[in-house]
C-alpha positions, 0 to 999 in steps of 0.5 A: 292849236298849234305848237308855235312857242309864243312870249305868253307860254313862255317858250324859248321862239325860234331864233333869227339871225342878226341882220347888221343895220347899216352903218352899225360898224359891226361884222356878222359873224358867221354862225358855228354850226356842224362841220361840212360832210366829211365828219368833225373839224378834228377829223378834217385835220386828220385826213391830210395824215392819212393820205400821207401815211402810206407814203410815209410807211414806204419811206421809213420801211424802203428808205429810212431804215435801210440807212439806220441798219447801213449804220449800225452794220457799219460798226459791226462785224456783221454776220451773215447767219443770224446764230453767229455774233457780230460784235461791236468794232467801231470804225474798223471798217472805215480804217480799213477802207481809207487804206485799201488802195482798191477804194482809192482807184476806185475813188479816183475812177469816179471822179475822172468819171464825174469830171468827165460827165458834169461839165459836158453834160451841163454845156451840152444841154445848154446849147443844145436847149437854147437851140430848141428853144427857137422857132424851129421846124420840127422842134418836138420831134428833136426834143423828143429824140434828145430826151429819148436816151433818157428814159431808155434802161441802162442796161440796155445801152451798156449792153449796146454800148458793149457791142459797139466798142467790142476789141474784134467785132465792135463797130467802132473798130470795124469803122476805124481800123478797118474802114479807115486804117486807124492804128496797127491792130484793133483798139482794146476800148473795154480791156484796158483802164483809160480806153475804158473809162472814156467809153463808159463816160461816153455813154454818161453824156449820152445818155444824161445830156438830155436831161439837162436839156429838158431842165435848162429848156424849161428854164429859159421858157421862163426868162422874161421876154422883156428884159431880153427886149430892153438888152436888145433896145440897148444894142446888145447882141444875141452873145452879150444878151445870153450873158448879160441877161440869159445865163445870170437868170439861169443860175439857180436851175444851173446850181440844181443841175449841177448838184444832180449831176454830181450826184449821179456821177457819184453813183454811176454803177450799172454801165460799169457792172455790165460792160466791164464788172470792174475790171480788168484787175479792178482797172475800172471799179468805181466806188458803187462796184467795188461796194457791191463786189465787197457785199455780195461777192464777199459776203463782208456787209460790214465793209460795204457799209462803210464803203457806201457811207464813206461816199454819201459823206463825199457826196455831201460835202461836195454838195454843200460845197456847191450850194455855198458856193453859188449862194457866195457868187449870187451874194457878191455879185 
């Protein structure tokens, strides 16, 4: 004998899936069974989380909390030493930082710096990616050597940018009032405000113009061949095709462009702390400098905070600025 359930013992036999006939209208449906390897359904909605829970620490921990406390720092008079209270003062610090006319010279060095910077490094890049956007020889070996002042550490070229426009042993004296006769004595580039501030937004283009590059190259790699072809069946030429067809596919790259770099405007610090430390008698400070100089060398944590809250309000109040702004011009256009 053999324990196969049969209708006369009454057992339960072995059930066979269904097998739709054809015609019948109706779908199997697929049988619920136990979840894949990998444990139950309620454990597979879990798995993406856990993967995403480092991440997530690091945020709150790096990112996230470090803001709250900039806040909360901001409305105190914040001590140092943990025995001492820091009493509540609201926006004292703000007051005081919308009447401190080193914050205003500050504020109005990175301005000039970020007009100065943005729209050279955008036009920059655009011409300089439509060029390497042709069949040309050796087009890797230029995009690489473009991009390469990217990726190379700001301290470095501060510090080589320092050299170069030293008063007495600089190069670019060397060249111009030694070599070429330019002017009674040797130009004073990191001693003085405006001569300063024309070297360090030198090195922003330089060193950022790759940059915008890269993503205005990647962009046009992505305008539809076929527009340009129809542009050209049309009689349009290579000027009337970039701005008929070209620049109006660029806009949406060029908005993300722009925001970035305003932004990186905004918060240019490390070529000022190397090459001039804000000086001199605050001369060159931007608003970084001078927040750094009011915590750290101060020891005023409070005061910093502010600063440094008062410029993340600027930064997005201009960026949404921008943002409204394109999206008004896409709408009317």
């Amino acid at each position: 004998m053999t324990d196969t359930a049969s209708p006369t013992t009454g057992a339960t036999p072995a059930a066979r899936p269904r097998v739709p006939r054809p015609g019948s209208g109706r779908r199997a449906r697929p049988r619920r069974g136990p979840a894949p390897s990998g444990g139950t359904g309620h454990g597979s909605r879990l798995t993406p989380y856990l993967f995403l829970l480092p991440g997530m620490v690091l945020f709150v921990g790096l990112v996230l909390w470090p803001i709250v406390q900039a806040a909360r720092m901001s409305l105190l008079d914040w001590q140092f030493n943990p025995g001492l209270p820091s009493p509540f003062v609201g926006l004292k610090h703000y007051d005081r930082a919308l009447h401190d006319p080193i914050f205003w010279k500050s504020l109005v060095n990175t301005g000039v710096y970020m007009v100065a910077t943005v729209p050279t490094q955008m036009i920059l890049g655009l011409a300089l990616a439509l060029l390497l956007n042709k069949a040309i020889a050796g087009k890797v070996a230029f995009r690489v050597l473009y991009y390469l002042p990217v990726i190379t550490s700001w301290v470095v070229v501060s510090l080589v940018f320092e050299y170069l426009f030293a008063t007495s042993s600089g190069l670019v004296n060397h060249v111009l009032h030694d070599g070429l006769g330019i002017g009674s004595e040797p130009i004073n580039w990191l001693g003085s405000r405006w001569p300063a501030m024309v070297v360090l937004s030198l090195l922003g283009i330089w060193k950022g113009a790759g940059w915008s590059m890269l993503i205005f190259l990647a962009a046009l790699q992505a305008v539809p061949k076929d527009l340009l072809d129809a542009a050209s069946v049309d009689g349009a030429g290579p000027v009337r095709r970039f701005f008929a067809v070209t620049l109006p596919q660029l806009r949406p790259v060029a908005l993300f462009v722009t925001v970035m770099l305003v932004i990186g405007g905004f918060n240019v610090f490390i070529s000022v702390f190397v090459m001039t430390g804000g000086g001199p008698a605050n001369d060159t400070q931007v608003v970084l400098t001078y927040m750094y100089k009011q915590a750290f060398d101060f020891l005023e944590f409070s005061y910093g905070s502010a600063i440094a809250y008062l410029l993340a309000i600027i930064i997005f109040a201009l960026s949404f600025a921008q943002m409204r702004l394109f999206r008004y011009d896409e709408e009317a256009s």
